[in-house]
N, C-alpha and C positions, 0 to 999 in steps of 0.2 A: 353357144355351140361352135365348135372348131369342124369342119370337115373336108373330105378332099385337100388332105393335106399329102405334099411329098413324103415319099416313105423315109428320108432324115430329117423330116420334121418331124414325127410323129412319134420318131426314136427316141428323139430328143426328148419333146414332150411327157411319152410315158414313160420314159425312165427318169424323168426330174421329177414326174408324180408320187414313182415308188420310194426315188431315193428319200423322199420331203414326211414320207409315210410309216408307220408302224401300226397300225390297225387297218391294215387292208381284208376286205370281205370280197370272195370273190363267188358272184352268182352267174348259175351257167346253167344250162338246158340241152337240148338233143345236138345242138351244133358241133359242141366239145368231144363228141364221141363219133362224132362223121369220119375221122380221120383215122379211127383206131377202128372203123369198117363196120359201125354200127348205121344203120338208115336213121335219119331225124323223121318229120313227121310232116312237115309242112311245105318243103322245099319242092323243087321240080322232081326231084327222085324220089320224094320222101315215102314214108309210111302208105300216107293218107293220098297219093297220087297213083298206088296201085291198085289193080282190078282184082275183087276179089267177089264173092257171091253176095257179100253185105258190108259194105262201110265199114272199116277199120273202128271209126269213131262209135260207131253202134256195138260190132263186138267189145268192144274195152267198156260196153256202159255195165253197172251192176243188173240195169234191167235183165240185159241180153247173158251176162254170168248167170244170172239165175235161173232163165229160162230155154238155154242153153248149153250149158256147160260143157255138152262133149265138144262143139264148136269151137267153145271161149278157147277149151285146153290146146285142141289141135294147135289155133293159131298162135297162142301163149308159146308153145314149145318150139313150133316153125319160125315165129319172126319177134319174138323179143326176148330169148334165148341167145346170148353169144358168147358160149361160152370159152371159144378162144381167144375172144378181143385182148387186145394188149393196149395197158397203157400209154398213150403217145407225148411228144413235148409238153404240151398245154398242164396235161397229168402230172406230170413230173414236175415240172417248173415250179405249179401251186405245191406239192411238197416239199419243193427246196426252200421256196418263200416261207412255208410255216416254221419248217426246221430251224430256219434262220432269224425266226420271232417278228418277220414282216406283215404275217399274214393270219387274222386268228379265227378265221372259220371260212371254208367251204360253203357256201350253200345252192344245191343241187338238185334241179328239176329229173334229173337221169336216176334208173334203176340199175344202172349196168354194173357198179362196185367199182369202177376202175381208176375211180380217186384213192380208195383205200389200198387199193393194188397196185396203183404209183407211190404210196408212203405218206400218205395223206391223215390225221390222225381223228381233226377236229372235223368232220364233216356231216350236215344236215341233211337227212334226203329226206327231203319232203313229200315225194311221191311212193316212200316207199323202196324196198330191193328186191329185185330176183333172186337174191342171194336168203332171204328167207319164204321161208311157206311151211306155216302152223294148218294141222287139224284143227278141224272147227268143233271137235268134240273133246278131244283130249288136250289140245295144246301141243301136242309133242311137235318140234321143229325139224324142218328135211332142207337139204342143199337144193342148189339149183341144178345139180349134177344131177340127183334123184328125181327131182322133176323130169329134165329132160329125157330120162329113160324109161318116161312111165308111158302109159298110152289109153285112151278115153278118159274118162275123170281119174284122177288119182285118188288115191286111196289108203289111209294111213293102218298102221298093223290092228287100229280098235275098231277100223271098220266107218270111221269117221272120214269125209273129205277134206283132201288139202288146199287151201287155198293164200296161194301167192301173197304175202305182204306188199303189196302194191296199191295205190289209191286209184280205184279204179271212175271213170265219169258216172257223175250220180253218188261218188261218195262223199263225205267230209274229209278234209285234212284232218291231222292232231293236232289239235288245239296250242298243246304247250310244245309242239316242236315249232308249231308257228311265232309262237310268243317268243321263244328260246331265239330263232331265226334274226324276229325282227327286234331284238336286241341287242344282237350282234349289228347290224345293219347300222341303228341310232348311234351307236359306238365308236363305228369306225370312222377314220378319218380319208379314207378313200374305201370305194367300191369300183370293181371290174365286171362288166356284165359283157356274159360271150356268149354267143349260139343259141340264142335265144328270141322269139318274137314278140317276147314279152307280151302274148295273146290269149297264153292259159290262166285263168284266176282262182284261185286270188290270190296263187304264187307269185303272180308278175305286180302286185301290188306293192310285195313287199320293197320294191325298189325304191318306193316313192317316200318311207320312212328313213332317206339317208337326207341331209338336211345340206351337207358339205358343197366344194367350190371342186370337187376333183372324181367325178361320176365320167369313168369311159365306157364306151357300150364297142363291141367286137363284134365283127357281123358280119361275113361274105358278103351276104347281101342286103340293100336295105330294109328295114323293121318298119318304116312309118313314125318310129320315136325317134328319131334323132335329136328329137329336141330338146331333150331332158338332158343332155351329155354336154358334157363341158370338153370332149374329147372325143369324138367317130372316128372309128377305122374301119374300112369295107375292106377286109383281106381274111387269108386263111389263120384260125386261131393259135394254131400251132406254131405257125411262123412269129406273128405278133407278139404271141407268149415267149417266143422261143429268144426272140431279143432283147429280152429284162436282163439284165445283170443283178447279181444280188452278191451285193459285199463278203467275202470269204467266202464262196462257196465256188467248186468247181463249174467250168462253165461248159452248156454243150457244145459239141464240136458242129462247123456249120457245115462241114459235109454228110453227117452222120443227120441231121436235123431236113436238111436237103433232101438226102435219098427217104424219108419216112412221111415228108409231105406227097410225096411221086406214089407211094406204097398204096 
């Protein structure tokens, strides 16, 4: 494990990991989305650090969707609803790496869509999107726009409830998106792991099916794993991302990269 390195070691570093690479896999979590003014969950600010009438962790379980639902909705719509988030560096970056055949899947602990809406193509969500929500009786599918405009339980035109595509605590992953995931994973010849505590399972498992000599982990703060990384960087992701080069591809400008980490 490398850590506490100067930030032109670390440059160096992770830009001799990508240039040496073509199947980069990169997995990320609520961290990735801190920046683009989404709350993570786990942090001093997070989710799960504010006061609410019942545990964040308890509303998101299926028990408490089902036996609450006017509840679940409210806070579904008030706090993991964003629907103007904007993609930031980090976002952007892992699209220019796929565009450029560096990088060949995403895989993504976040519901937020904002890999797809940086230009992202090949991307796993594991957990699920905001960006879908089927009737449980008809199937017919609604925006997240239409979510956010409904109020008590929502309700589809057959009379059937909607509910969020999202993997909620107390449910199962899918099976072959996992499979899908950790095949990419075994493939690659490097993986990046950002914003993440690698604490939820058994998404944070799949880390451990990359087998390689070039495993970085991105992390503000520390995880507890550092030691699985052949490469630690405790800084903002956007920035760390934001300093890859990728051979023919425009690069961003570091004032414009500057002013959106401050944002």
């Amino acid at each position: 494990m490398a850590d506490n390195l100067e930030e032109k070691q670390w440059r160096e570093k992770l830009q001799e990991m990508v240039d040496s690479s073509s199947r980069i896999v990169f997995f990320g979590g609520a961290g990735v989305s801190t920046e683009s003014g989404i709350p993570d969950f786990r942090s001093r600010d997070g989710l799960f650090q504010q006061k609410y009438k019942y545990r964040p962790q308890r509303i998101l379980s299926r028990t408490f969707y089902n036996r609450h639902p006017d509840i679940f909705y409210d806070f579904y719509r008030e706090r993991m609803l964003y629907l103007d988030a904007q993609p930031n560096i980090a976002h952007r970056k892992l699209a220019e790496m796929e565009a450029a055949g560096k990088l060949t899947a995403v895989i993504t602990q976040n519901i937020d869509g904002l890999h797809q809406k940086a230009g992202s193509k090949n991307v796993l969500e594991i957990h699920g999107s905001v960006h879908r929500n089927y009737c449980r009786i008809c199937g017919k599918v609604y925006d997240a726009a239409y979510m956010k405009h409904t109020s008590g339980v929502p309700v589809c035109s057959c009379g059937g409830e909607i509910k969020p595509d999202v993997v909620l605590y107390e449910e199962r992953l899918k099976t072959e998106l996992m499979r899908e995931a950790e095949r990419y994973i075994r493939e690659a010849d490097m993986i990046i792991i950002a914003g993440t505590s690698l604490a939820v399972y058994p998404a944070a498992r799949l880390v451990r099916y990359y087998k390689g000599l070039k495993r970085v982990l991105i992390n503000r703060d520390p995880t507890g794993m550092e030691q699985i990384a052949q490469l630690v960087i405790h800084d903002s992701i956007g920035k760390v991302m934001g300093q890859i080069k990728v051979e023919g591809m425009e690069q961003e400008a570091p004032e414009q990269a500057a002013q959106e980490q401050k944002a």
